[in-house]
Every structure is written in structure tokens, then in C-alpha cells.
ZATORVEX-949327 format. One record per atom (N, C-alpha, C): residue in three letters; x, y, z. Coordinates in steps of 0.05 Angstrom, whole numbers, plus 5000, padded with zeros to 4 digits. Example, Ala and Ser with C-alpha at 12.3 -4.5 7.8 and 13.67 -1.06 7.14 Angstrom:
ALA526448865156
ALA524649105156
ALA526449345156
SER525749555142
SER527349795143
SER525850015157
***
This chain:
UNK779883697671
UNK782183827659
UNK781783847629
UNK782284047618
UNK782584107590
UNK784484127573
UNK785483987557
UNK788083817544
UNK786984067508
UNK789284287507
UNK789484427486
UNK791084277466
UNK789784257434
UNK790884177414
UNK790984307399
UNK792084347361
UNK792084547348
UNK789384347330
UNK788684547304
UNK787084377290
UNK788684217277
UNK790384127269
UNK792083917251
UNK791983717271
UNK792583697300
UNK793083507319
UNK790183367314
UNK788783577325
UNK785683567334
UNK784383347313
UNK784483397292
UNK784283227259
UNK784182947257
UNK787182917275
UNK787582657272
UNK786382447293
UNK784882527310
UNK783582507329
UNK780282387328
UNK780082177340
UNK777082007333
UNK774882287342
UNK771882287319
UNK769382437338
UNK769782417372
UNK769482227379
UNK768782197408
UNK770882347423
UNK774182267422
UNK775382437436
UNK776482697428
UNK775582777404
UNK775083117404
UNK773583357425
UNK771383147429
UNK770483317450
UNK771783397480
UNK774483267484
UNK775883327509
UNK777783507501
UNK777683587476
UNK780383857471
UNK779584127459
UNK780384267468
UNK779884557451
UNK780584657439
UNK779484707411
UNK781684777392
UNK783085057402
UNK784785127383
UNK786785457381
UNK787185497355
UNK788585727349
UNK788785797315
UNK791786037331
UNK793186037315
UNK795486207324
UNK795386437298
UNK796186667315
UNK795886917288
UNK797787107297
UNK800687097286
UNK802187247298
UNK803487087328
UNK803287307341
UNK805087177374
UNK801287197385
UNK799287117376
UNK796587087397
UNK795586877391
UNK795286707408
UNK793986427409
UNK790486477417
UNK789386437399
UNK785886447402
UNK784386217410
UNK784186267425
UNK782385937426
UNK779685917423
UNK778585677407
UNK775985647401
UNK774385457416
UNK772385577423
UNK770485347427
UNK767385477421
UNK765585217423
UNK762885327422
UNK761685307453
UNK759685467457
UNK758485557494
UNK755385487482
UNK753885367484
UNK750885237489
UNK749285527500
UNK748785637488
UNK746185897491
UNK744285807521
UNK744985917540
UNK742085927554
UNK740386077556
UNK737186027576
UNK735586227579
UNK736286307604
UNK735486597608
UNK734186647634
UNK732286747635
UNK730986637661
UNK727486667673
UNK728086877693
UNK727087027695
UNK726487237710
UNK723787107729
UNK724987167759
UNK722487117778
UNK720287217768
UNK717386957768
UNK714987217760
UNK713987247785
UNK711887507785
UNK709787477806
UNK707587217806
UNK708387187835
UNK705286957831
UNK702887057818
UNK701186857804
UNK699586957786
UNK697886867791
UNK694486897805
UNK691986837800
UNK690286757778
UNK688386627788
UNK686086587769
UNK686386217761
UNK684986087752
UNK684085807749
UNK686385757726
UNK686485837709
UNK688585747685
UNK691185757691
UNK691685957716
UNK694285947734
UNK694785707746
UNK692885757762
UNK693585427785
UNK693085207765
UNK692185167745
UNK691284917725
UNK694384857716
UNK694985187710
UNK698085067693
UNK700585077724
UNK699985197743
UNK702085097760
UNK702384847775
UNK699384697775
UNK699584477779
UNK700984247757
UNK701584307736
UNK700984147713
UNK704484137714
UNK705184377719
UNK708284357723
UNK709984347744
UNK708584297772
UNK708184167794
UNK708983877788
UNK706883747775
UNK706283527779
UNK708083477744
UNK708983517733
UNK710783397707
UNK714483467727
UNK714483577747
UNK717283547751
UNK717783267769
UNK715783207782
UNK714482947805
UNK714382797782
UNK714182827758
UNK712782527735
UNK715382407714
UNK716182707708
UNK717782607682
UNK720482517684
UNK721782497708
UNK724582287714
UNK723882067705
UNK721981937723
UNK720281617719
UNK719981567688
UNK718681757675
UNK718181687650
UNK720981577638
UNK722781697638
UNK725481717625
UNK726981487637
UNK726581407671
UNK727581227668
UNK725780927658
UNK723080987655
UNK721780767644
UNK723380757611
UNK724180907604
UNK724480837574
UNK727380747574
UNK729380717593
UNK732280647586
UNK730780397596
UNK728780357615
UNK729079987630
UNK728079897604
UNK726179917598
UNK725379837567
UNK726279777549
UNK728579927539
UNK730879857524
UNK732379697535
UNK732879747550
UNK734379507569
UNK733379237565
UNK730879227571
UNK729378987572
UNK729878907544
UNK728579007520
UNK728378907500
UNK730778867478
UNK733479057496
UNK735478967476
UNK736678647491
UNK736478667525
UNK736678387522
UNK734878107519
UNK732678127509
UNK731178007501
UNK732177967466
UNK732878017462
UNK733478057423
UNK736377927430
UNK738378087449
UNK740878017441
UNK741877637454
UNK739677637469
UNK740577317483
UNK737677107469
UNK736277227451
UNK733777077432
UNK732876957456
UNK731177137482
UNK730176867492
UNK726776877486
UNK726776627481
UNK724676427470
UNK722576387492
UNK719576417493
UNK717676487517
UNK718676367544
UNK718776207555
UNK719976157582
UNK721376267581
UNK724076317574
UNK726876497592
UNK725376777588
UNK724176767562
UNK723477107564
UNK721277247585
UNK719177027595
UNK717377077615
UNK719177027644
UNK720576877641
UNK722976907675
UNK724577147685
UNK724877227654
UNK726677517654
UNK724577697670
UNK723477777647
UNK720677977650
UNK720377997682
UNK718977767688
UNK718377637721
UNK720577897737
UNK723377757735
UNK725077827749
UNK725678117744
UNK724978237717
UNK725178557715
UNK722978707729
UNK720478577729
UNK717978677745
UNK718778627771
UNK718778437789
UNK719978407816
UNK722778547825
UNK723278687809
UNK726378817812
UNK724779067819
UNK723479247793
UNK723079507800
UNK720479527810
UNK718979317824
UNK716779337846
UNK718279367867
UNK720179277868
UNK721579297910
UNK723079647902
UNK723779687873
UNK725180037881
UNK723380187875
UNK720880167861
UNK719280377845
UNK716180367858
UNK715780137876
UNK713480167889
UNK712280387906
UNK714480427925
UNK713280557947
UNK712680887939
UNK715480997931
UNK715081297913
UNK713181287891
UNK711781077871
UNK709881127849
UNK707981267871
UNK706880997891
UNK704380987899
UNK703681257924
UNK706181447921
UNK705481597936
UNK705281867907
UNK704881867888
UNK703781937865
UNK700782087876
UNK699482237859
UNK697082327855
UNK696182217830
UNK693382257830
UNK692182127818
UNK692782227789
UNK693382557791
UNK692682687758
UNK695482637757
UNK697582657781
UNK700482587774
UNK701482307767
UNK699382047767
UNK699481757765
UNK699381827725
UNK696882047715
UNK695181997695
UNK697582117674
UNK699182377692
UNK701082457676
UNK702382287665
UNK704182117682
UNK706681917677
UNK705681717657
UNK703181757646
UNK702181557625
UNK702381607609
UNK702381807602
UNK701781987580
UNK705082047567
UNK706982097587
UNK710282127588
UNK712081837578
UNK710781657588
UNK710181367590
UNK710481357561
UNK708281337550
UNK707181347522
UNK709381497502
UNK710181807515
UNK711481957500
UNK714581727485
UNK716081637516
UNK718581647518
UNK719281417501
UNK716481127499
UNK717281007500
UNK716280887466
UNK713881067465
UNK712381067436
UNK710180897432
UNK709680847456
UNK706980587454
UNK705480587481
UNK702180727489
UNK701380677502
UNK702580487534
UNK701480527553
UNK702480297577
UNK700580137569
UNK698580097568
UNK696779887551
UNK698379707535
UNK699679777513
UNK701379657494
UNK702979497509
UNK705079717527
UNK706879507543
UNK706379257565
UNK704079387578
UNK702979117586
UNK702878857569
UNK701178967552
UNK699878777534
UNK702678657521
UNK705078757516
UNK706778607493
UNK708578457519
UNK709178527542
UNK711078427562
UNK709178177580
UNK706478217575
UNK705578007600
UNK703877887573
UNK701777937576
UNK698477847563
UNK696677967554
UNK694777977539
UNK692578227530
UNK690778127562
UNK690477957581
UNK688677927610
UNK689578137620
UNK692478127623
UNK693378377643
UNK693378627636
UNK693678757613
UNK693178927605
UNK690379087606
UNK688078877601
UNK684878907602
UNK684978977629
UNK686478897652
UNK685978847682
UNK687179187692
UNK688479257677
UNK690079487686
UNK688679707677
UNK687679757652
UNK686179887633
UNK682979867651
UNK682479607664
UNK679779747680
UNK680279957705
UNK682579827720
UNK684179877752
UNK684480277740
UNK685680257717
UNK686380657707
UNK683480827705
UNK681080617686
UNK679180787692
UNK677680857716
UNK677980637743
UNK675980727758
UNK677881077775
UNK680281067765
UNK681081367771
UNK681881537748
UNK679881507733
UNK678981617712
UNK682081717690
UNK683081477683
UNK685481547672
UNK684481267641
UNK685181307624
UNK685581177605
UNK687881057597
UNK689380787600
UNK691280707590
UNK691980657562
UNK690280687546
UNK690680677522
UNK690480897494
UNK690081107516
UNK689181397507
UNK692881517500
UNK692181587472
UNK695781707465
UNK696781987471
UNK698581967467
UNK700382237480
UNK699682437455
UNK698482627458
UNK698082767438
UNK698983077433
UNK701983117425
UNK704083387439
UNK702783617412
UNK701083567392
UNK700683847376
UNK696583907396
UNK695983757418
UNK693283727415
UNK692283847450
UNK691783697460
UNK691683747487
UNK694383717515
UNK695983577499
UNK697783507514
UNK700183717507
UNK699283957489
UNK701584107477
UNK703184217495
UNK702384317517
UNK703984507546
UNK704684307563
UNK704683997556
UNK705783877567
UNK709183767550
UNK708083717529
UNK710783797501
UNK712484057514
UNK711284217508
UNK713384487517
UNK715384527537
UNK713984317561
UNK714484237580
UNK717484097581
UNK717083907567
UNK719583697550
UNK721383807547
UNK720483967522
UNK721684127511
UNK723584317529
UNK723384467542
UNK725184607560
UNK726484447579
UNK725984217587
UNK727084007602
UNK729683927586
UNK728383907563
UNK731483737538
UNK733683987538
UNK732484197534
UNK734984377536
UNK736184487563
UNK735484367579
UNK737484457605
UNK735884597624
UNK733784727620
UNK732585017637
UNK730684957656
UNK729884717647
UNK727184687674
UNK727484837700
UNK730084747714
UNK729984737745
UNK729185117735
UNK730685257724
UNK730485547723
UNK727785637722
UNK726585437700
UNK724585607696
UNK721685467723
UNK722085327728
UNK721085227752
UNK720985427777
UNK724085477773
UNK724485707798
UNK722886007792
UNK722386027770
UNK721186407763
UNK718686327767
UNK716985977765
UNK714486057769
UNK713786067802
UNK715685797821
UNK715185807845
UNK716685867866
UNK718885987860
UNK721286177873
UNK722485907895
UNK722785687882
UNK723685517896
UNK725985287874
UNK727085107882
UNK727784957863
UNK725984707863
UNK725384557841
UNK723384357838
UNK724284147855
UNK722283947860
UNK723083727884
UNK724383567870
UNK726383347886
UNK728283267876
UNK726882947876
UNK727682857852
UNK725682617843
UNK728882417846
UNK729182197867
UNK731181927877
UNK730681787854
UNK732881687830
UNK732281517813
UNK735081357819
UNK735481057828
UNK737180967833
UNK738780977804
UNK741481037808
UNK743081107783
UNK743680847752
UNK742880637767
UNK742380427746
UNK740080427726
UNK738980557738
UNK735580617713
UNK736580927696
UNK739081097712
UNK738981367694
UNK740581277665
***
């Protein structure tokens, strides 16, 4: 429901609950009402498109609609983790019990859907990983467990030829994966997903406590 105010009302009114009213301006006997509408795009169905740079990039956005939920919710658990690590000061034991119990938490929800992942779609989420969170999975290993486990994971990535410590690099090779983001942050993916494969993208289960 949409609750109309004038701007004088509107005024007196905190940021946060401004956004549930619409302003008006009166001119004469006509009441105008204002608001602002968020610009979208539209994608126009393409023809499927041939050739190796096609399928390179339809896989790539295939496999970033399969990747980049996870990423995003890797970066709220993260925060999660580390604001309550800061806000309850726990000191190495409680903080290695926590940890424990945050890793044994999202091994029983995040195991079985990772590991049914692909390999270039495993290498993606590292790289998204890296983006969301600003530090290598290497890093996070290494700052949440041990530099052992980290070395241990960093061998386990190369024998499927993935680098854990290799950075997200959005002006370089990783740029059409940026762009990628990029149209995700503004609303359009599913659309533009749909003009390249005349379908809607697969629907990625993120239990609603990690969104």
C-alpha cells in the first residue's frame, strides 16, 4: 500500500521512512504526483549465434548464473562471521569453535549443490569469491583455519587446474565477467539471459538465512 504525503509532511519524516510515501505538489484544483521509476533495459531475443567465441561466451554466462548467488552469499556469511567474531572478541578457542561450527553448518547446506559444480564453474566461484569478498579463497582459508590448510586446498585447486590464489582481475581477463556483475547489480540479468538462450536462467536454492 502506498500512503500519499505533501512535501512539508514528507520533510518531517526520517530518510528511511520516506521511501514508503509519494510525494504530490498541488497547482490549482490538480494534484501531481511525484516519483522517480528506475530506467530499465530491454534485450531483444537474439539469434543463436555460432562460432567458438560464441559458445566460449555462452558458456561463461551459463556457468556465472550457476556461480554468482554462492558468491554473494559467501560474502554476507563472511560478514556474518567476522562481525561476530569482533563484536563478542572471541579470543582463539571460542573463535576456532565458532569457525568449526560455521564450517559444519554450511558443509551439511552447501555441500551437495557445490559438488555438483563443474570444474570451470568450481574455478568461476573463485574468482566471484575473491570479487565479493576482496581477498583470494586462499586468503580466507588461510585467515579462518591455518596457512596448512590453505597450502592443502591451493594444491587440491591446481590438480583441476584452478589457482586459489590467483586475483579477480575485472579491467583484465576477467572483464566480461565484471560486465557480467555489472548487469546483475542493475536488475537485468534474468532478461538478458533470456535474449541469449530464449529461456529463463536456472534457479540457484540459497536457503534465505545466507541471502
Amino acid at each position: 500500500m502506498v500512503t500519499f504525503m505533501s512535501p512539508e509532511d514528507c520533510h518531517a519524516q526520517s530518510a528511511k521512512n520516506k521511501e514508503n510515501y509519494l510525494h504530490y505538489i498541488v497547482e490549482g484544483k490538480d494534484t501531481i504526483y511525484i516519483d522517480e521509476i528506475k530506467a530499465s533495459k530491454v534485450y531483444s531475443r537474439l539469434p543463436k549465434q555460432k562460432g567458438k567465441e560464441w559458445r566460449k561466451y555462452y558458456k561463461l554466462v551459463h556457468n556465472f548464473s550457476k556461480t554468482y548467488p554462492y558468491a554473494l552469499a559467501a560474502r554476507r556469511i563472511v560478514q556474518r562471521a567476522d562481525k561476530n567474531i569482533e563484536d563478542n572478541n572471541l579470543k582463539r578457542l571460542k573463535r576456532d569453535r565458532y569457525i568449526d561450527a560455521v564450517q559444519e553448518e554450511l558443509f551439511e547446506v552447501f555441500e551437495e549443490p557445490l559438488t555438483n559444480l563443474t570444474i570451470s564453474q568450481g574455478a568461476l566461484l573463485m574468482k566471484l569469491i575473491d570479487r565479493e569478498i576482496g581477498k583470494s579463497s586462499y586468503m580466507i582459508i588461510k585467515d579462518y583455519k591455518n596457512g596448512i590448510a590453505a597450502r592443502f586446498w591451493q594444491g587440491v585447486a591446481k590438480l583441476f587446474g584452478s589457482d586459489l590464489k590467483k586475483p579477480y582481475d575485472p579491467e583484465g581477463e576477467d572483464k566480461k565477467v565484471e560486465e557480467l556483475v555489472q548487469i546483475w547489480d542493475a536488475g537485468d540479468f534474468e532478461a538478458f539471459y533470456f535474449s541469449l538462450f530464449w529461456k529463463d536462467p536456472p534457479k540457484v536454492e540459497i536457503p534465505s538465512k545466507y541471502m
